[in-house]
C-alpha positions as CSV (number, residue, x, y, z in Angstrom):
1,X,62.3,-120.4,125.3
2,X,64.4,-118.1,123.0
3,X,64.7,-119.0,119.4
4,X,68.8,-120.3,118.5
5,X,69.6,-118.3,115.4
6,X,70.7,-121.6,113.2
7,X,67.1,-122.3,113.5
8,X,66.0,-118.7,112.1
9,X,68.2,-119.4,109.4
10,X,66.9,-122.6,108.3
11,X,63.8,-121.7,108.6
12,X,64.2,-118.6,105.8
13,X,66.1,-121.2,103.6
14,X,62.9,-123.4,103.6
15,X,61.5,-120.9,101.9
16,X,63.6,-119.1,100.3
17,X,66.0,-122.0,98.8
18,X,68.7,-119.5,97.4
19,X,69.3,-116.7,100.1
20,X,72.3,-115.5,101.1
21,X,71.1,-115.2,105.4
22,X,73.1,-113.8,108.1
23,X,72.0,-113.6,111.6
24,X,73.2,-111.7,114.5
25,X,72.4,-112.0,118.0
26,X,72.0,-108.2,119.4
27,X,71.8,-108.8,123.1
28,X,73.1,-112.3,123.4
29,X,69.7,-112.9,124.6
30,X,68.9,-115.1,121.8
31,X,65.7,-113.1,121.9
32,X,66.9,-109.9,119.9
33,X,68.3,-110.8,116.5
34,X,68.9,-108.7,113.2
35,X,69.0,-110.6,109.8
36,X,70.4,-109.5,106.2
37,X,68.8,-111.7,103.9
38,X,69.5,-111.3,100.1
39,X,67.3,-113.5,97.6
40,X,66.0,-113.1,94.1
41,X,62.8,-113.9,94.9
42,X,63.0,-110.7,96.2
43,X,63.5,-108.8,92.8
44,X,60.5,-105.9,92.3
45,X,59.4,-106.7,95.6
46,X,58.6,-103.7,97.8
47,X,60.8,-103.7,101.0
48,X,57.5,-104.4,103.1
49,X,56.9,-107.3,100.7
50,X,60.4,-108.3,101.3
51,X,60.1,-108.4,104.9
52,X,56.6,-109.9,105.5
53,X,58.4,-113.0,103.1
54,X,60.8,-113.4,105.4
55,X,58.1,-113.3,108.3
56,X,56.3,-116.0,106.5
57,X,59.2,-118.4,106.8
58,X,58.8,-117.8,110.1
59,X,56.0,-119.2,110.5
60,X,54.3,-117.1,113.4
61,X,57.0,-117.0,115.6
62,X,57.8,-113.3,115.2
63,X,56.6,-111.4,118.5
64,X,56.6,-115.1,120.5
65,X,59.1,-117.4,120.9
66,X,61.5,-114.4,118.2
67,X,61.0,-111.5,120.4
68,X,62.6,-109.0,117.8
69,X,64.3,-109.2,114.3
70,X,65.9,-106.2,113.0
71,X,65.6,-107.1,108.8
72,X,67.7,-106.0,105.8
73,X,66.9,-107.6,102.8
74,X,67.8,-107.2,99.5
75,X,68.5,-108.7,95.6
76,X,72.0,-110.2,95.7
77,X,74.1,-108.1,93.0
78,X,75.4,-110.0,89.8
């Protein structure tokens, strides 16, 4: 069962309380998403760090029930 993108967002604002998340569905699959997520957890964080964070908050789902997620993330400017 494909994985509604409110829920992909709520999960990464579990854990990460103060991100700025934006989901897109790519194929209107709900099975192919991309996701800009800015945070300041994220600051001095590699972009690989960055990403497997956001992963986390995923809590496994990536490559099952979330067939793809394209990420961006980033440190929201001041």
């Amino acid at each position: 069962m494909p994985m509604d993108a409110g829920e992909i967002e709520r999960m990464i604002r579990e854990a990460l309380p103060d991100a700025q998340v934006e989901i897109r569905d790519l194929a209107g699959d709900g099975d192919h998403y991309a996701a800009t997520v800015l945070s300041a957890a994220f600051k001095g964080k590699t972009r690989v760090v960055q990403h497997q964070m956001v992963y986390g908050a995923l809590q496994g789902r990536m490559g099952g029930v979330l067939h793809a997620l394209a990420l961006t993330t980033g440190v929201p400017q001041d």
